[in-house]
Structures are given as structure tokens and as C-alpha cells.
Kinemage of the C-alpha trace (Angstrom):
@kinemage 1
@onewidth
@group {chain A} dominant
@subgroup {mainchain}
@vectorlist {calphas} color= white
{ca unk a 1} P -7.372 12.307 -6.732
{ca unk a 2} L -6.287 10.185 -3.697
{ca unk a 3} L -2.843 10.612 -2.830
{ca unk a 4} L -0.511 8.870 -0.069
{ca unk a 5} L -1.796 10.267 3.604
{ca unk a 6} L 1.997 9.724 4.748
{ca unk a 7} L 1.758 11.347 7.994
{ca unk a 8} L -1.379 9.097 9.595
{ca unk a 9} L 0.813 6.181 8.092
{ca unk a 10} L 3.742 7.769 10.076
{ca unk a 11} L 1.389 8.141 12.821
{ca unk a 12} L 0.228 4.601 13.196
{ca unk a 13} L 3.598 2.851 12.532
{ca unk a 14} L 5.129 4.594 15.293
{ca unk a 15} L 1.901 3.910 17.542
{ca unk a 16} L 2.489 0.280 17.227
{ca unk a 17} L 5.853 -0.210 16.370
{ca unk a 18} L 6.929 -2.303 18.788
{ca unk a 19} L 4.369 -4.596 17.438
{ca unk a 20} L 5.282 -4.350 13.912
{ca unk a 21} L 7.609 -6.662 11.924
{ca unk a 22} L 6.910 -4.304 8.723
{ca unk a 23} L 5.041 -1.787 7.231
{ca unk a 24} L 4.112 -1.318 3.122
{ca unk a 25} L 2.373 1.818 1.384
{ca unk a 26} L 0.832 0.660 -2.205
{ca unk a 27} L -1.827 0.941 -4.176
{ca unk a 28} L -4.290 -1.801 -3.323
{ca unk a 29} L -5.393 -2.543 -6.880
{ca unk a 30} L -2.012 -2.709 -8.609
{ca unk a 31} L -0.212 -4.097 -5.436
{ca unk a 32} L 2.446 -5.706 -7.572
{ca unk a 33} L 4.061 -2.611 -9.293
{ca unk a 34} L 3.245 0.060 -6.034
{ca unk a 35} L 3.949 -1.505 -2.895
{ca unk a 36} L 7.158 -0.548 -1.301
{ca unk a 37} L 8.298 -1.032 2.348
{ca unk a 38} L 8.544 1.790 4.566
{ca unk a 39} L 8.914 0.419 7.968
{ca unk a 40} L 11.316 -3.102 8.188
{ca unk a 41} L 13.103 -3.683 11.368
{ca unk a 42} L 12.048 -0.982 13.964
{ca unk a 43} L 13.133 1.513 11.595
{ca unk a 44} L 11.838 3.514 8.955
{ca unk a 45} L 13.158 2.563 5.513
{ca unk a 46} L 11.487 5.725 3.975
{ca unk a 47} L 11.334 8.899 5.073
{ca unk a 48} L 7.214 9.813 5.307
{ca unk a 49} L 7.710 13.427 6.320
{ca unk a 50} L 9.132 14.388 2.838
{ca unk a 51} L 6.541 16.008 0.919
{ca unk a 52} L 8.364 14.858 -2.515
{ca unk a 53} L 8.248 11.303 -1.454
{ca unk a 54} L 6.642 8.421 -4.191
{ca unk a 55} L 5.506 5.251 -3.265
{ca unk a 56} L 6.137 3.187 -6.296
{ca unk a 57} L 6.660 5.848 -8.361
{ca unk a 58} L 3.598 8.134 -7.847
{ca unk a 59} L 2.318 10.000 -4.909
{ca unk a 60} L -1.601 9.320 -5.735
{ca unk a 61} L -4.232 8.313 -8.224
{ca unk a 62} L -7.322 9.251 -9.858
{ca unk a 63} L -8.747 5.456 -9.469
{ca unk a 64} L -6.551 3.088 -7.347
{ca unk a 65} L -7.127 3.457 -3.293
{ca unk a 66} L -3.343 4.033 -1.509
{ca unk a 67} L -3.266 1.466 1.245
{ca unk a 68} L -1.193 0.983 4.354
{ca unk a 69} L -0.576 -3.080 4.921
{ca unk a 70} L 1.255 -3.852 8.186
{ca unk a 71} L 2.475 -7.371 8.953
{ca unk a 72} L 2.475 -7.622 12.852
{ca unk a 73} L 5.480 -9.345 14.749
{ca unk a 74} L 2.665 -12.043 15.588
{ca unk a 75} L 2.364 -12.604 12.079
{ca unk a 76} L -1.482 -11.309 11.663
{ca unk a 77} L -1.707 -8.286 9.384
{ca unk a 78} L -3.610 -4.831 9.024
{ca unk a 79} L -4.512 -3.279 6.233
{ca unk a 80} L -5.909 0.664 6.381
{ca unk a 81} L -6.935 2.816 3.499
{ca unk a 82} L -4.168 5.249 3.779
{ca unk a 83} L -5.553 8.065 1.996
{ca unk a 84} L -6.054 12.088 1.331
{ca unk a 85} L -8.621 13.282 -0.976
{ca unk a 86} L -11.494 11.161 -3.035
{ca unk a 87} L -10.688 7.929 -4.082
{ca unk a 88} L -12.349 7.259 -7.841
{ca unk a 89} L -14.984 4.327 -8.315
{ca unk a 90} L -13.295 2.353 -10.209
{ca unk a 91} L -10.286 1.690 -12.635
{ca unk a 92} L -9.873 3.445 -16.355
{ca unk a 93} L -11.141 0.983 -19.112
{ca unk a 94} L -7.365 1.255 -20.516
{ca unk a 95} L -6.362 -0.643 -17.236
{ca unk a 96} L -5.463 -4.155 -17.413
{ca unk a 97} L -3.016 -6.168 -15.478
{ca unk a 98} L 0.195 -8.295 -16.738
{ca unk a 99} L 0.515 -11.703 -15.771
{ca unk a 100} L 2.469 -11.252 -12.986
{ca unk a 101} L 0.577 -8.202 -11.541
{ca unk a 102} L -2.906 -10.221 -12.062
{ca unk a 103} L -1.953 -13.144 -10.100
{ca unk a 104} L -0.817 -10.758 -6.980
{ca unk a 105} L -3.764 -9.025 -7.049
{ca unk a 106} L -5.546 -12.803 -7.303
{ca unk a 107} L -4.019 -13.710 -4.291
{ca unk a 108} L -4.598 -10.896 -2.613
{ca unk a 109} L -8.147 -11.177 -2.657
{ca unk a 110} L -8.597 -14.551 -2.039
{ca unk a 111} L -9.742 -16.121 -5.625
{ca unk a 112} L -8.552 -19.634 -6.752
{ca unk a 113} L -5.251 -19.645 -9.197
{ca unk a 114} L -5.757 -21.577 -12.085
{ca unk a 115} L -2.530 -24.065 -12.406
């Protein structure tokens, strides 16, 4: 299980903050339905030292790899695993994506959108 590391998120926000337009915790490979912003404006929009905190609605996963994508004030961005524990190999055979969650993810890697 691979849950949120919160604190080296907290860590590295405030590092660089005043290089930071934002800051989003997610899961990378269901990006649509996790991500949340945490960091928008100089300040933090969630508080990352509460243990009972969920990104998304979960804390973790058994499969999916918690990232930490930062959009710099320069407009280039960051992405860091953002992770405690093991992160699984891959997703559960049950998993699929929607429509709208399968074209975020396809844009997030890179791959041509069929139109």
C-alpha cells in the first residue's frame, strides 16, 4: 500500500514556494477523479500536517502511485512520486477508466486523441 507522503510534499512546497504558482497531490493513474490542489496562491489550500487528511477521497492505494505535480510561476512543471510504502505493479483487472477520466490520463501521457 502506497499512501500520500504529505509531509515531504509539505516539505518541498515550502522549499520552493516562492517559485510555485500551484501545487496538486493525485494519483497519477486516475488523475481525473484524485487530483486536488493543495498549494494555490502562496498559501496552502489543505492542511498536509493532518494525519486524517484524503486527497481525492483516499489517503493511498494498493496499485495507483500518489504523485506531487507542481506548476512553477515560470510555467514549467514538476512532477515527484510523492509516496510512503510500496507502490503495486500495476492496476486491478476490474480497473477501467470512464470517458472523461481516459482522455485525462491520454493527455497526460502524451498519446494522440482521437477526434
Amino acid at each position: 500500500m502506497a499512501n500520500y507522503d504529505f509531509k515531504a510534499a509539505k516539505k518541498y512546497i515550502q522549499m520552493h514556494s516562492d517559485l510555485i504558482e500551484s501545487a496538486t497531490i493525485g494519483m497519477e493513474e486516475d488523475w481525473f477523479w484524485t487530483a486536488q490542489t493543495v498549494f494555490e496562491g502562496g498559501i496552502f489550500t489543505e492542511n498536509l500536517d493532518d494525519e486524517k487528511l484524503k486527497i481525492g477521497g483516499i489517503s493511498g492505494s494498493d496499485w495507483a502511485t500518489p504523485m506531487l505535480e507542481v506548476t512553477m510561476k515560470d510555467g514549467s512543471e514538476v512532477k515527484k512520486v510523492c509516496a510512503i510504502g510500496d507502490i503495486g505493479e500495476k492496476e486491478p483487472e476490474w480497473f477501467s477508466l470512464g470517458c472523461l477520466s481516459q482522455e485525462c490520463q491520454d493527455i497526460r501521457s502524451g498519446k494522440m486523441l482521437n477526434t
